[in-house]
N, C-alpha and C positions, 0 to 999 in steps of 0.2 A: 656576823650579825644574822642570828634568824628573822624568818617572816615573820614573826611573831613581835622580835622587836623591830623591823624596819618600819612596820605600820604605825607600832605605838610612838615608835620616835617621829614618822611622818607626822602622825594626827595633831602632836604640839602643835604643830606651824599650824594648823587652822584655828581661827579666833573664835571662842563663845560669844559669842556677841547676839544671837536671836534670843527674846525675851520667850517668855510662856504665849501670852499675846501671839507673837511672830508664829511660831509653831503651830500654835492653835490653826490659824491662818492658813499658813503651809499646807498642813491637812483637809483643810474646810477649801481651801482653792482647790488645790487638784484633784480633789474629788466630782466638784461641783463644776461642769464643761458644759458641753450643750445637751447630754444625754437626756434630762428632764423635760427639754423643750420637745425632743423629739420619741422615746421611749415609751411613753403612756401609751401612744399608740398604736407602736409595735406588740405591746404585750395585749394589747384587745383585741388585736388579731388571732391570737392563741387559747384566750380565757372567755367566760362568755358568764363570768359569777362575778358581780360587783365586790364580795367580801372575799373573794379568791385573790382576785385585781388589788383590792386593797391591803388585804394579809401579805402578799409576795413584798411591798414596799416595806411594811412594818417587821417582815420576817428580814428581808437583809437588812434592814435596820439594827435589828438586834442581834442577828448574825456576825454583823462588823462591831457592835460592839462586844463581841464574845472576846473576838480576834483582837481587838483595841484592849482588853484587859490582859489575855496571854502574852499580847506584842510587848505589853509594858512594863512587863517584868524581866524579857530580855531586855528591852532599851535602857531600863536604869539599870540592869545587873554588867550589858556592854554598851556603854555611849560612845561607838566610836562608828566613824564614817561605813555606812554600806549597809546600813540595819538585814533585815533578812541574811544576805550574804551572809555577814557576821555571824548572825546565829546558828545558822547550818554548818558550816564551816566549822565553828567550836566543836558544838552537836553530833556531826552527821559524818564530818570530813571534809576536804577540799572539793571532790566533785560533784557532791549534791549545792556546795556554795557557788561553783563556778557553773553547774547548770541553770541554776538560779540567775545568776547575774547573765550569761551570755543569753537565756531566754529572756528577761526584760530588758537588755538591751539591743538585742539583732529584734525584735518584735516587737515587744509592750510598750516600751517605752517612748520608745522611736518612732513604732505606729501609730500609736496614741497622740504624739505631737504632731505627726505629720496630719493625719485624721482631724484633729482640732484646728490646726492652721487652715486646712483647707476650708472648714466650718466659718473661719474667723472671715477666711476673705468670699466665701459665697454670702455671707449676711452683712458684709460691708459694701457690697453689690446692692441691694435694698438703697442703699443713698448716692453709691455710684455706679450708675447703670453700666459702666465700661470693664466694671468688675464681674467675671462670669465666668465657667469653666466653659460657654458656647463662645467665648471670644479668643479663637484659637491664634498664636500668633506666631505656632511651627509649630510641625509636626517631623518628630524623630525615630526614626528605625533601629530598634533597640534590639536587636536578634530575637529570643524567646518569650521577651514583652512584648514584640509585636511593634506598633505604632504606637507611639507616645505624642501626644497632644502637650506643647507646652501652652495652657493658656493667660489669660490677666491675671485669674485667680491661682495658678502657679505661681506665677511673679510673686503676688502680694503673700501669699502663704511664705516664700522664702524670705522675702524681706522681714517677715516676724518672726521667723525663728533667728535669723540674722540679727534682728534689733535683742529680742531680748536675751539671746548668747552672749553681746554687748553690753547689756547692763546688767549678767551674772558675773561677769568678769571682772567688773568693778568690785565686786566683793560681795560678800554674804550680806552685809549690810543695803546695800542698792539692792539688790532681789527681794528681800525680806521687806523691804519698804514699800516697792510696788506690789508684792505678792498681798501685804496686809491691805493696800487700801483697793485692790481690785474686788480682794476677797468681801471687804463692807460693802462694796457697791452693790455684787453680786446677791446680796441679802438682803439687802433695802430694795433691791428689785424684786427680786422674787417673793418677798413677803408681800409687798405692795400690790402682787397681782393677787397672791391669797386676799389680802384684804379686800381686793374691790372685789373680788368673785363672792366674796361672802355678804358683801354690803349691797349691789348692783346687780347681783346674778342671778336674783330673782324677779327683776323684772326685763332681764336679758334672756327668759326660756329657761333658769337654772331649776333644778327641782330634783325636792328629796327623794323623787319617787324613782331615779335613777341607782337608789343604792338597793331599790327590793326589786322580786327576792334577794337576800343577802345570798343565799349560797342558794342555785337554783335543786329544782327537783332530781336530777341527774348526778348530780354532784356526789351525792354518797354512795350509790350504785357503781359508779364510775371512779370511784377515789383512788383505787387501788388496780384499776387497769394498767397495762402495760404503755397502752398510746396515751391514757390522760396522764400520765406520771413523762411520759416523754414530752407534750405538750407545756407541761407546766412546766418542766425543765427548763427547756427553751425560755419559756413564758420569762420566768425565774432569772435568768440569765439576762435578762436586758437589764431588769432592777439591778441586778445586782455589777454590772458593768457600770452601772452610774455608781455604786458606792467604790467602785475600784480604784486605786493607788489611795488607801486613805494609809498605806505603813508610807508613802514616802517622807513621812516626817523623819520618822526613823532612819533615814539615809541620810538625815546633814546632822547626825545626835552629836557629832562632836562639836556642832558651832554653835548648841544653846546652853544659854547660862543654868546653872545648876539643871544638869540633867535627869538627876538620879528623882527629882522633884519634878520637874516642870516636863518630861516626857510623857508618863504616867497622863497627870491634868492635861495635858492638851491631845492625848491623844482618846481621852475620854469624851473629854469637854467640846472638841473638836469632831465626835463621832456622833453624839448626843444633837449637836446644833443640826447638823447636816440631816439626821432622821428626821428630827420634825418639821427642817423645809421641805424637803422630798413627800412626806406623807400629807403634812397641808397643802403642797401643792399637785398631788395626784389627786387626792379627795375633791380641791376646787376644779380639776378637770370633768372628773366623773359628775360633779354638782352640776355642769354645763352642759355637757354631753353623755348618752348613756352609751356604753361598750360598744355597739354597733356602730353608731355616729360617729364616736372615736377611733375605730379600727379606719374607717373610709374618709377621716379626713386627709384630702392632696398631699403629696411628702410627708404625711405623718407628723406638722407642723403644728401639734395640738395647743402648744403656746400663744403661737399666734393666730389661732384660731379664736382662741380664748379671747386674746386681748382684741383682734379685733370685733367681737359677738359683744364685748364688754365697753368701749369707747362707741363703738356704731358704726365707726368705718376705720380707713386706715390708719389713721392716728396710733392707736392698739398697738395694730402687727411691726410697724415704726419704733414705737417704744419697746417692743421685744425685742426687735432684729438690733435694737440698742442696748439689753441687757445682758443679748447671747453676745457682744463685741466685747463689751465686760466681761462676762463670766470666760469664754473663751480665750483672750487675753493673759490673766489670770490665772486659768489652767494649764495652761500652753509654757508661763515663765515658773511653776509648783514643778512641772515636769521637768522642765530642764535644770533645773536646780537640784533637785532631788538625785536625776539621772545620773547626773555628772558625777556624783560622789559615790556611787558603785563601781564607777569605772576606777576612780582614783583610788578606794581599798581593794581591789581587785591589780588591782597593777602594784600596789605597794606589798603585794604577797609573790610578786611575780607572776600571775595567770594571766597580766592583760600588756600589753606594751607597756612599756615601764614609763614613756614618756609620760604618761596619765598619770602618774604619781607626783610630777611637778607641780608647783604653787607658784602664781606672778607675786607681783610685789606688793599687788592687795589682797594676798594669801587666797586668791580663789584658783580652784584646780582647772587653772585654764587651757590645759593643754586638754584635761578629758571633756569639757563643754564644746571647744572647739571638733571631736572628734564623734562625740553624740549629736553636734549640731551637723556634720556633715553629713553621718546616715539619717538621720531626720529629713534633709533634704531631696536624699536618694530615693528615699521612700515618698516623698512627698510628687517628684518627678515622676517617679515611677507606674503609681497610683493604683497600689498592688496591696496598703497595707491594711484596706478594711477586712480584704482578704485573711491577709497575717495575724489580725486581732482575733477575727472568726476562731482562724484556725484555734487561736490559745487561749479561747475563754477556761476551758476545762484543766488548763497547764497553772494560771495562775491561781485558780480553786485548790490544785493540788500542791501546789507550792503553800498556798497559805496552812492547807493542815500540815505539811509535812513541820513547818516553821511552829507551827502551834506545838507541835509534837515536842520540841527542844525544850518547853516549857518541861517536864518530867523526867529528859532524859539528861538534863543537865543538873537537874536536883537531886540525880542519880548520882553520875559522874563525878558531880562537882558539887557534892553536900556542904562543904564549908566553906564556897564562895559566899560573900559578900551578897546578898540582895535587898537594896534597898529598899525597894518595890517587891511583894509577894502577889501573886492573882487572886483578886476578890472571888470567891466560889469555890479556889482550887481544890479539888480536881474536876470539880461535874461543869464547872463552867468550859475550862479547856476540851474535855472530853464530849461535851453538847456542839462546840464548835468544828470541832476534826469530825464530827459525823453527820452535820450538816453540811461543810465541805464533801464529802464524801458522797452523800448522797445528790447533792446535783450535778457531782464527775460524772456518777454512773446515768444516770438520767437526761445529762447534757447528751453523752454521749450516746445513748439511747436516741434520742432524737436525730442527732446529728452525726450518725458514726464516720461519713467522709471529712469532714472537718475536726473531730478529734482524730482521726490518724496521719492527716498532715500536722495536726499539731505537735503530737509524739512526735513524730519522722522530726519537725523542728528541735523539741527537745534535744533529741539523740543526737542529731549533727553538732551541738556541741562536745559532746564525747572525744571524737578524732582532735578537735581545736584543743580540750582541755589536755590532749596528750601532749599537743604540739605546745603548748605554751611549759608544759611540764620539764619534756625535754630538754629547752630552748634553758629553762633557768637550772 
């Protein structure tokens, strides 16, 4: 039996059972973490143009939905576990698919959970004071890490990645069940803080006069500088880490019902929702606070800055620090779900320990949850992975064009496959997308060129593993 058929005969054994709904969800949760709460005011640090500030939101907006239209004519043309992989893979070959998967999961993945858990329990600290990463309760000598602080909020980070590895394992149906109604919470909250900023905000200090000048005096003089193109890279780069993992819908394609339909819609529909909370609630930031105010507020908590300028005292920041436990939540079980199912198509091709290709008996891949949930933990212990995200913001930009890229090169290839789904625009929409990816590679890396070439250096060390796993099968 080839790789080719061991995957498709593995992928039976996972149930379609997530609606359009559920997917939607999936996408809209793991995209949506605490980035929004805290982000606005990382990028005011860098931009100093209200319509700059505000176009960077509305631009990866439409960016992700470039990427959402490209992505979903691979997802309906292959609905099968591992989405990106999968398509590289077909596309590109095995080791641009197995760079891919070993980059979001030794990294993105896993530091992305580990980063969110530890978000989940410093804001569950807000109502339990014992909750804190200052409540040290050992410290461990880890050789080239140095001194590891385990503290409460370690504990409680592990026990939720712990809890909800537990109820992925129950099956795609338990995931999909808490992923949907974490993901409604999440949006009833955050709309509700748009609305009161829009209803309240003006006699809370809010004012239009924060959005002028729209683009200041300097801005056009300066557009095409070397360091304002690097700045806004950066700038660029926060937004656009809050639209990030919006493909892992695409990583559980073989557990929704009619695919070839309901992939497409929800990863549309799912992209669309998520821009205009993001952009309504950047705009009620900037209504509150102008860029300046915004760069200097403490931890860059501009959320609950908001909500508490907007209630009058702490009430607000309480009711935030209760939306980020949702929305975190939420995000934290979209990622492990998602996760989990790269490892399990990656190992049913041979590239990953094969035990990750297993299914318990409520056909969830519990051996690779179990195995993501362990580096999640490592990293979360470790406390090295905001680091590791750094490093690969510019890894995952280039992953997503290379994957946009299969959208032409498999209609090349593979002209008389089946595609249920075509790209709306195709080809200027594809091709507007891989060059906006592209252009904030170069510009990230511009800004930042020590953390793109740890990133690379990350990339590449999977090379020597993909030989090993190669070998091995």
């Amino acid at each position: 039996m080839t790789a080719e058929q061991a995957l498709a005969s593995s992928d039976k054994k996972l149930t379609r059972s997530m609606s359009v709904i559920d997917a939607a969800a999936l996408l809209v949760g793991s995209m949506i973490g605490s980035g929004i709460f805290i982000a606005p005011s990382l990028m005011a640090r860098n931009i100093a143009a209200p319509g700059v500030y505000l176009g960077l939101w509305l631009l990866a907006g439409v960016y992700t939905l470039l990427g959402a239209l490209s992505f979903a004519e691979l997802a309906a043309m292959m609905p099968e576990a591992g989405g990106p992989y999968v398509y590289l893979r077909r596309a590109l070959g095995p080791l641009p698919g197995f760079l891919y998967g070993w980059t979001l999961l030794f990294v993105i993945q896993s530091g992305f959970i580990a980063a969110v858990a530890i978000a989940f329990a410093k804001y569950l600290g807000v109502f339990f004071p014992a909750i804190g990463e200052s409540h040290v309760l050992a410290s461990l000598p880890l050789g080239p890490l140095g001194i590891v602080n385990i503290s409460t909020a370690t504990v409680v980070a592990l026990l939720t990645i712990v809890v909800l590895t537990y109820i992925n394992m129950r099956g795609v149906e338990a995931g999909a069940r808490v992923q949907t109604a974490f993901t409604g919470l999440k949006l009833l909250a955050l709309w509700a803080l748009v609305a009161a900023g829009l209803i309240f905000g003006g006699s809370t200090g809010g004012s239009s006069a924060n959005f002028s000048p729209l683009f200041s005096a300097s801005v056009p003089s300066t557009a095409t500088h070397p360091l304002f193109l690097g700045a806004l890279g950066v700038a660029a780069s926060k937004a656009l880490f809050c639209y990030d993992a919006w493909s892992t819908v695409t990583f559980a394609a073989s557990e929704i019902r009619e695919p070839q339909r309901s992939l497409p819609r929800a990863l549309v529909l799912g992209t669309l929702v998520t821009t205009l909370t993001y952009v309504g609630a950047a705009a009620v930031y900037l209504y509150l606070f102008p860029l300046p105010t915004m760069a200097a507020i403490p931890e860059n908590r501009v959320a609950a800055q908001a909500a508490r300028l907007l209630s009058g005292g702490e009430t607000g920041a309480k009711l935030i620090a209760a939306a980020i436990l949702v929305s975190t939540f939420g995000c934290i079980n979209g990622m492990i779900l998602g996760g989990a199912r790269v490892l399990y198509a990656m190992a049913g091709d041979g590239l990953f320990f094969r035990g990750a290709a297993r299914l318990n008996h409520k056909r969830a891949p519990s051996t690779a949850l179990l195995m993501l949930a362990l580096w999640s933990a490592a990293l979360t212990v470790s406390g090295r992975y905001d680091d590791l995200l750094t490093y690969t913001t510019f890894a995952s930009l280039l992953f997503g064009a290379l994957t946009a890229a299969c959208v032409p090169i498999l209609r090349r290839k593979q002209a008389a496959a089946e595609r249920p789904y075509r790209t709306l625009g195709y080809p200027a929409t594809t091709i507007l997308f891989i060059a906006v990816a592209l252009f904030f590679v170069v510009y990230i890396v511009q800004g930042d060129k020590k953390s793109a070439i740890y990133g690379l250096a990350i990339v590449l060390l999977g090379w020597p593993v993909y030989r090993l796993f190669r070998r091995a099968q």
